[in-house]
N, CA, C and O atoms as a GROMACS GRO file, in nm:
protein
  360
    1UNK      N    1  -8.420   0.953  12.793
    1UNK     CA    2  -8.277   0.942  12.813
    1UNK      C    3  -8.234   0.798  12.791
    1UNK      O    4  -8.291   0.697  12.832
    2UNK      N    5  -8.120   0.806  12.719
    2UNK     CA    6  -8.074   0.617  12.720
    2UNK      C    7  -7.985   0.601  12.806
    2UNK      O    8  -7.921   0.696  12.851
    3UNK      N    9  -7.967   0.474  12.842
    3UNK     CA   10  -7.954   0.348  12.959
    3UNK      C   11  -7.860   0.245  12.833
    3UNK      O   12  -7.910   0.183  12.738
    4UNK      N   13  -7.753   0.251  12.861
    4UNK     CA   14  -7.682   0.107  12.769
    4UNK      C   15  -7.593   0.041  12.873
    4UNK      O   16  -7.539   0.074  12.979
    5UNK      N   17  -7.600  -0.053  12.804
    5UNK     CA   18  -7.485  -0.176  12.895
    5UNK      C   19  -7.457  -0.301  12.809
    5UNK      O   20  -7.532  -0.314  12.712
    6UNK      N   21  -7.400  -0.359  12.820
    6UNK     CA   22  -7.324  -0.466  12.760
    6UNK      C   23  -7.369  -0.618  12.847
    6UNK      O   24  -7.355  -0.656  12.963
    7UNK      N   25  -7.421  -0.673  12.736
    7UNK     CA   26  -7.457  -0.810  12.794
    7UNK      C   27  -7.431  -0.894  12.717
    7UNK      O   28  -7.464  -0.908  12.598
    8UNK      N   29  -7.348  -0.976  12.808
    8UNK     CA   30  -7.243  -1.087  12.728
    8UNK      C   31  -7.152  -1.043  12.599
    8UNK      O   32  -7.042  -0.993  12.621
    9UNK      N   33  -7.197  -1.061  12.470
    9UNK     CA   34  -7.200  -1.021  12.323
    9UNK      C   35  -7.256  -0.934  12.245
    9UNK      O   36  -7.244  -0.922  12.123
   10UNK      N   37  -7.343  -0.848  12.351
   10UNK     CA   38  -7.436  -0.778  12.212
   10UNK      C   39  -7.464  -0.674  12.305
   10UNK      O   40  -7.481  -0.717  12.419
   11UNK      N   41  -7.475  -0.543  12.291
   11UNK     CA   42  -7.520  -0.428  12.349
   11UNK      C   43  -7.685  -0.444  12.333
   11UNK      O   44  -7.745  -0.495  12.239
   12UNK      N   45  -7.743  -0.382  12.460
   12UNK     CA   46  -7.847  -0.315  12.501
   12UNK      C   47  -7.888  -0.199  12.491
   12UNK      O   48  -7.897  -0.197  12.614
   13UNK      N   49  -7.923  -0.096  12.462
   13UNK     CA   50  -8.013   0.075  12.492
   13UNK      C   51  -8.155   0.079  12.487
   13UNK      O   52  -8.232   0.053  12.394
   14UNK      N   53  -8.175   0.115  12.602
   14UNK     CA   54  -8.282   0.154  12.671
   14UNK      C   55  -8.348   0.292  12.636
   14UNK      O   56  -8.285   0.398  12.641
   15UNK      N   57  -8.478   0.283  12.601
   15UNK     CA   58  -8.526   0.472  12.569
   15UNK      C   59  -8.631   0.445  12.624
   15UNK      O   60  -8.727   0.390  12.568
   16UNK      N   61  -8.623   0.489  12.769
   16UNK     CA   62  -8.732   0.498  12.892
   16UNK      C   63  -8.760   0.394  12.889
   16UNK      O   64  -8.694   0.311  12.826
   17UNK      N   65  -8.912   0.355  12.987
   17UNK     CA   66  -8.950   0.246  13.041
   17UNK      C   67  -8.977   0.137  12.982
   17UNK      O   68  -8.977   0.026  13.034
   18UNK      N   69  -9.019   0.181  12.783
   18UNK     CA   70  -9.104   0.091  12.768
   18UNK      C   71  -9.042   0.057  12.624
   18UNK      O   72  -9.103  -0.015  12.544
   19UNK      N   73  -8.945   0.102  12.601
   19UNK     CA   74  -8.871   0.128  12.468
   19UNK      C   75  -8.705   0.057  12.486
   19UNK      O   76  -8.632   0.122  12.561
   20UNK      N   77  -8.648  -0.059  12.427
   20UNK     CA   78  -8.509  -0.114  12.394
   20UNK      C   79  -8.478  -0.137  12.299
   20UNK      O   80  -8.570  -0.175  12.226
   21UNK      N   81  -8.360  -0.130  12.247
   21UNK     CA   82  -8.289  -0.181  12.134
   21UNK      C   83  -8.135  -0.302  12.152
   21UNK      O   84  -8.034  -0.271  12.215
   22UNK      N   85  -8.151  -0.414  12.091
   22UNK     CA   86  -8.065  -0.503  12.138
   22UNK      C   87  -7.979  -0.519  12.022
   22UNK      O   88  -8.027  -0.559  11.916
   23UNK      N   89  -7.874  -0.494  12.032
   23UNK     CA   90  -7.796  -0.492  11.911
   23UNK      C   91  -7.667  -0.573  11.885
   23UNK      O   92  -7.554  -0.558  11.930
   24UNK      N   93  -7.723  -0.669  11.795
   24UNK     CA   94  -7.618  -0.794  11.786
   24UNK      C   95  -7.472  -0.761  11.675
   24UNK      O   96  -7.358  -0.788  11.711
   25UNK      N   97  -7.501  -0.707  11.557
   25UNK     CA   98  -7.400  -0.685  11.482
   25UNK      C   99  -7.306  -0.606  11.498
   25UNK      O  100  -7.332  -0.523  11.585
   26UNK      N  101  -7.168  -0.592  11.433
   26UNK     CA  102  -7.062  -0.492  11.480
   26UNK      C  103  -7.162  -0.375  11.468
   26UNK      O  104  -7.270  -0.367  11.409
   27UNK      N  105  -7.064  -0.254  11.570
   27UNK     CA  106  -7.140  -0.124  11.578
   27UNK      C  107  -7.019  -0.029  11.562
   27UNK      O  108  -6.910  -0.085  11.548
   28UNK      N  109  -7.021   0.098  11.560
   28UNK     CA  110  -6.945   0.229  11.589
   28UNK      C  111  -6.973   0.290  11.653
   28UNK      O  112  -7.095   0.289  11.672
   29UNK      N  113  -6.894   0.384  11.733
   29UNK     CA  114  -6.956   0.480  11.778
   29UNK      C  115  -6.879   0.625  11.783
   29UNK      O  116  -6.780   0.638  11.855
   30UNK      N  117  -6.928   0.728  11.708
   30UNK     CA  118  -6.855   0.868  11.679
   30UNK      C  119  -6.906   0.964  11.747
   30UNK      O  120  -7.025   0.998  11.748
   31UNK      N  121  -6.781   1.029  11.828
   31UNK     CA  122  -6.624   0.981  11.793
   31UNK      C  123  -6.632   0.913  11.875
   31UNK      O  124  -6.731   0.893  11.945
   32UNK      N  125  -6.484   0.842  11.884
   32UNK     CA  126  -6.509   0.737  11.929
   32UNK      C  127  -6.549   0.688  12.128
   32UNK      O  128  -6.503   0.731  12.234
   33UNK      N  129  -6.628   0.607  12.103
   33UNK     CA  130  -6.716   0.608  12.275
   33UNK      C  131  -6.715   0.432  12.282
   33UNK      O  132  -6.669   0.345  12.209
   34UNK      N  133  -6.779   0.432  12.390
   34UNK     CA  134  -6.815   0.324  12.476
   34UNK      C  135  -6.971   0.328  12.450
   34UNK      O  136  -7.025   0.434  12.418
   35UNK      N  137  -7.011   0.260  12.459
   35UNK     CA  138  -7.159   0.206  12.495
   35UNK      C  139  -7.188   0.285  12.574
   35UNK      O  140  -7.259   0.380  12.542
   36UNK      N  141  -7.133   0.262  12.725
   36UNK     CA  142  -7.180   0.341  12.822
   36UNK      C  143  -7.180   0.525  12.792
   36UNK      O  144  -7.244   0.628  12.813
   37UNK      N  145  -7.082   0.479  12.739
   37UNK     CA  146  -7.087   0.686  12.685
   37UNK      C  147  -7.230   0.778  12.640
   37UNK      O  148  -7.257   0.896  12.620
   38UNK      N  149  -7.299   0.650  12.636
   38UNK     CA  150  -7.466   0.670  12.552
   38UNK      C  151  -7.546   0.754  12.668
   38UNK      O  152  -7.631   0.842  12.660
   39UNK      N  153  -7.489   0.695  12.765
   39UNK     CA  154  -7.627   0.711  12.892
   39UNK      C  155  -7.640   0.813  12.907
   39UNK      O  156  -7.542   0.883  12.935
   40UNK      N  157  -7.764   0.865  12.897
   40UNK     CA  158  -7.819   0.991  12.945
   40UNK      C  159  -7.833   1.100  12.862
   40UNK      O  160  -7.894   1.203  12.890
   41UNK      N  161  -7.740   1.060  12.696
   41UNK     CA  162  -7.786   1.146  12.528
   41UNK      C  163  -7.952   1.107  12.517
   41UNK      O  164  -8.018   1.010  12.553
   42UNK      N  165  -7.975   1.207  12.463
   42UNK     CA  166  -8.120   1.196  12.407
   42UNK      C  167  -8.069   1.110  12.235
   42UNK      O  168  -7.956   1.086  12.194
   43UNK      N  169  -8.157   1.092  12.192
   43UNK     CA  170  -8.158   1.036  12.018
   43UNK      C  171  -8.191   1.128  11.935
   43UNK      O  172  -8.303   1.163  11.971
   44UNK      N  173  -8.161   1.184  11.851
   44UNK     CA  174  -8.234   1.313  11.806
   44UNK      C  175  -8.286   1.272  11.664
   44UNK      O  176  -8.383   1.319  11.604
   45UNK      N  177  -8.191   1.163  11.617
   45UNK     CA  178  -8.241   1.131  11.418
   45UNK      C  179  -8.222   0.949  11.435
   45UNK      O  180  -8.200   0.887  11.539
   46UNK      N  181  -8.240   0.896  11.301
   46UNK     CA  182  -8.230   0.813  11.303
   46UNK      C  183  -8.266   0.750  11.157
   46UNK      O  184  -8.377   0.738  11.105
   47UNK      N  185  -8.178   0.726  11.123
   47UNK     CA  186  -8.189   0.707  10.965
   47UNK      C  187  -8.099   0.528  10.922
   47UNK      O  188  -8.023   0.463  10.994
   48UNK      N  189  -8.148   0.496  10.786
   48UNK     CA  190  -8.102   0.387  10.747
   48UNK      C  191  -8.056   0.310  10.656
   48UNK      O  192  -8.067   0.212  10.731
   49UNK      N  193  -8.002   0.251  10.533
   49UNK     CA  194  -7.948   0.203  10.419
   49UNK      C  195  -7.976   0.087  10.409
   49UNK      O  196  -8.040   0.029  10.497
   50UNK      N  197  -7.945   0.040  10.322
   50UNK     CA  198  -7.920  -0.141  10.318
   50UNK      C  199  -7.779  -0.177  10.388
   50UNK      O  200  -7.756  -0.298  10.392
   51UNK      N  201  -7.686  -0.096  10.441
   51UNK     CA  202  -7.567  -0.129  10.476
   51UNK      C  203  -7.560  -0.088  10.630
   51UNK      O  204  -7.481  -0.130  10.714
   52UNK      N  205  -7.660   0.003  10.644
   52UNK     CA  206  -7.641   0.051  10.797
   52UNK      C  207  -7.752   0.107  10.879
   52UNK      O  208  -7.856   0.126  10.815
   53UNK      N  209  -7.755   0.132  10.987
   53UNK     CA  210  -7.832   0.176  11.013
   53UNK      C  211  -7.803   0.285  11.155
   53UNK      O  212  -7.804   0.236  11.268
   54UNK      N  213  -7.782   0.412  11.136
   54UNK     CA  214  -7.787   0.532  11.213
   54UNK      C  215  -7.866   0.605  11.327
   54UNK      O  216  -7.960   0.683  11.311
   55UNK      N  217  -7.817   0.570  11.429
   55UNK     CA  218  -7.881   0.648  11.522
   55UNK      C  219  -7.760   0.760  11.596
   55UNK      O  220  -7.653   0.744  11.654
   56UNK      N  221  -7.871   0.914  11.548
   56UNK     CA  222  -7.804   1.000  11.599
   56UNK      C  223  -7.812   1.051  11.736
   56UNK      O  224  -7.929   1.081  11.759
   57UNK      N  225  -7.723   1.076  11.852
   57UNK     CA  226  -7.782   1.126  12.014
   57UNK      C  227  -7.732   1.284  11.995
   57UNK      O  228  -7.728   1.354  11.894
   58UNK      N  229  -7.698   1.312  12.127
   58UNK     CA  230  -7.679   1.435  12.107
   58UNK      C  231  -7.570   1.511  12.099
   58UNK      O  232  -7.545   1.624  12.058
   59UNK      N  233  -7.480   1.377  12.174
   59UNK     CA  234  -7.324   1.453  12.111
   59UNK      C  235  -7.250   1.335  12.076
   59UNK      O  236  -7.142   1.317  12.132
   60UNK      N  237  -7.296   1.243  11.981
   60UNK     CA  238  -7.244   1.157  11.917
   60UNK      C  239  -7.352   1.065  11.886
   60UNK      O  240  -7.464   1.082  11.934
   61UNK      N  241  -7.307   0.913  11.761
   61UNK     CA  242  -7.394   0.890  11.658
   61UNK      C  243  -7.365   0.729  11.667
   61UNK      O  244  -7.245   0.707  11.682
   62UNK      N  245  -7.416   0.653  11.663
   62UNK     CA  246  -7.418   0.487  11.701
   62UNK      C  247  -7.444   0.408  11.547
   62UNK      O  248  -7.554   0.400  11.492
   63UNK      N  249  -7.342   0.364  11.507
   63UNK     CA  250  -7.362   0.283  11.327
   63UNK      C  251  -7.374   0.161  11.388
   63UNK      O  252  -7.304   0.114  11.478
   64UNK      N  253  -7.486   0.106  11.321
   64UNK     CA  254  -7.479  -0.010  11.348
   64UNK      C  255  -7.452  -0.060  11.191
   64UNK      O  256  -7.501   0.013  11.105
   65UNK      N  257  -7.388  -0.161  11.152
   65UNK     CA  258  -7.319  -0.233  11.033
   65UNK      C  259  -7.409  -0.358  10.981
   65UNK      O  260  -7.406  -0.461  11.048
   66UNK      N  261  -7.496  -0.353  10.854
   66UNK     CA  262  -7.601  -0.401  10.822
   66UNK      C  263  -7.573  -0.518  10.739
   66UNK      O  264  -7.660  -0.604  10.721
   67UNK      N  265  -7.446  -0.528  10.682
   67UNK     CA  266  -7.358  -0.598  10.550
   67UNK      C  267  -7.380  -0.734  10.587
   67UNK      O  268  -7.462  -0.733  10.679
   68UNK      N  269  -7.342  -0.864  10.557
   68UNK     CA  270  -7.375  -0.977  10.527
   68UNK      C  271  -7.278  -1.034  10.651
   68UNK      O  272  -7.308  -1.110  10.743
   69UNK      N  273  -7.122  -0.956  10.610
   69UNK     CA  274  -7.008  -0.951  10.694
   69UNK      C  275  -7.000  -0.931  10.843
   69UNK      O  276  -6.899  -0.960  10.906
   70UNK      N  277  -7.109  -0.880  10.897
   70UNK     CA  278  -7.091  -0.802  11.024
   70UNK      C  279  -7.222  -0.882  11.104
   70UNK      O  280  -7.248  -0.828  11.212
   71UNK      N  281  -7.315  -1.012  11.067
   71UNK     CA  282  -7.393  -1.037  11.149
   71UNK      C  283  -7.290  -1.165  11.230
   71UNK      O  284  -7.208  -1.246  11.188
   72UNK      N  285  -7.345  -1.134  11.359
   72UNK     CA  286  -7.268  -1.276  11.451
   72UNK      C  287  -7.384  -1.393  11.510
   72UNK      O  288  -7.363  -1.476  11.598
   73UNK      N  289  -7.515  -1.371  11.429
   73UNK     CA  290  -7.633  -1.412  11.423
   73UNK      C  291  -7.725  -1.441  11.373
   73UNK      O  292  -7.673  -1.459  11.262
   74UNK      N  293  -7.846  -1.466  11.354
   74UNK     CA  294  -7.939  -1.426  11.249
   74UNK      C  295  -8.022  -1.345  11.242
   74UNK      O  296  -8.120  -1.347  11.168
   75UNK      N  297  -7.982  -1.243  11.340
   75UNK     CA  298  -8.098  -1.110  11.381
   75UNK      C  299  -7.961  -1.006  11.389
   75UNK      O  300  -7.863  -1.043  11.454
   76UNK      N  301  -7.960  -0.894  11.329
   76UNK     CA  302  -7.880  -0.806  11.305
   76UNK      C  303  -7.929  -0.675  11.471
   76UNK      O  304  -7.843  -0.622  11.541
   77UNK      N  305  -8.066  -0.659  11.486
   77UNK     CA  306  -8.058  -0.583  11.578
   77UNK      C  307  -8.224  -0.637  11.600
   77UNK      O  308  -8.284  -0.696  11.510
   78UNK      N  309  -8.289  -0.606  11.742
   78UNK     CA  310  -8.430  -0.579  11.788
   78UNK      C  311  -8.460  -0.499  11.848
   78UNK      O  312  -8.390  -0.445  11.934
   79UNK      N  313  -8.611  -0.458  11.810
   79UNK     CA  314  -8.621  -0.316  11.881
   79UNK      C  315  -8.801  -0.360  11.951
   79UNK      O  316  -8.905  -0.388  11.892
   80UNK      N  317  -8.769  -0.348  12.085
   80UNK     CA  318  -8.894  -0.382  12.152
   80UNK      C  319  -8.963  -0.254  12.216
   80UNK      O  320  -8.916  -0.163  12.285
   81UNK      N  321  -9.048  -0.270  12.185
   81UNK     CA  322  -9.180  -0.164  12.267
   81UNK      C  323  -9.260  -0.259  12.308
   81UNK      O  324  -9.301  -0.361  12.253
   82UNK      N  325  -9.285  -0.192  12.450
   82UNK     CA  326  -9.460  -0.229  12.506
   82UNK      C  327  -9.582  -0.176  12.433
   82UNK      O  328  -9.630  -0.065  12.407
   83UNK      N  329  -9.626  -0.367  12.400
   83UNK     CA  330  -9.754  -0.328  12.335
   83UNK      C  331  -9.726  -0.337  12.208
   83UNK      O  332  -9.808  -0.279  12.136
   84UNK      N  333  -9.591  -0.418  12.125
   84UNK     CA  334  -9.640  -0.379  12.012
   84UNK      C  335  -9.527  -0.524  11.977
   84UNK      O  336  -9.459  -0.578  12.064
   85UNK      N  337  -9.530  -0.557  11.861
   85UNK     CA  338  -9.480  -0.700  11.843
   85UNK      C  339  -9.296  -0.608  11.827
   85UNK      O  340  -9.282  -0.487  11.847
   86UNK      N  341  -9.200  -0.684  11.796
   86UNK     CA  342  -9.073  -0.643  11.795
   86UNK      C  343  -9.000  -0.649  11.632
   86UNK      O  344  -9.001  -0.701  11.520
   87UNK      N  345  -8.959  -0.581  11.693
   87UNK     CA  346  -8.910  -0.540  11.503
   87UNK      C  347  -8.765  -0.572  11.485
   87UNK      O  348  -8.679  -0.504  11.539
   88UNK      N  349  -8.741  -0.659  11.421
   88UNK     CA  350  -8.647  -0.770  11.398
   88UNK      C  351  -8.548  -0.710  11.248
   88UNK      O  352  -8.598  -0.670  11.143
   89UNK      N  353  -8.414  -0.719  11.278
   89UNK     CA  354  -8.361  -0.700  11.140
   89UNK      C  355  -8.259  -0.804  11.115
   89UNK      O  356  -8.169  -0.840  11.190
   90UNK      N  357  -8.302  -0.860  10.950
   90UNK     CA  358  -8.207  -0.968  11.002
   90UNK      C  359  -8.170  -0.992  10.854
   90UNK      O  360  -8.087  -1.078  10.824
   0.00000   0.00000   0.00000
C-alpha cells in the first residue's frame, strides 16, 4: 500500500517498509488528486518514455514529467530499496 506526503518541494511515496520513491520534477495526477490521494492505492503498472515516466495505482495514475523543462534539480526522481544501491534519474 502507498504512504505519500509532501516534503518541503518534492513529494515522497512509500511502497511498504523497504521500498520509496522521491520525486523532484513537476508531476500529475489523473484525475485530478493530491499526493495524499495516493495513500493506500496499490501500483498496478508502471511504464516509461524519454519524456515521462508512469505509474499506474488503482484508481488513478501519477506522470511524472521527464523533459529538460520540468527538472527543479539535477535528479528528476529516486527510487530507494533496502539492500540495493538507488536508482537515480536525472
Amino acid at each position: 500500500m502507498t504512504v505519500a506526503e509532501t516534503v518541503h518541494d518534492y513529494v515522497q511515496l512509500s511502497f511498504g517498509p523497504d521500498t520509496g520513491l522521491s520525486i523532484y520534477n513537476d508531476f500529475w495526477i489523473a484525475p485530478e488528486a493530491r499526493p495524499r490521494d495516493l495513500v493506500g492505492q496499490r501500483v498496478i503498472a508502471v511504464d516509461s518514455t524519454i519524456n515521462e515516466a508512469l505509474i499506474r495505482f488503482e484508481g488513478s495514475s501519477l506522470t511524472v514529467d521527464l523533459r529538460p523543462s520540468a527538472f527543479h534539480g539535477p535528479e528528476a526522481m529516486q527510487l530507494h530499496r533496502d539492500g540495493h544501491d538507488p536508482i537515480i534519474w536525472s
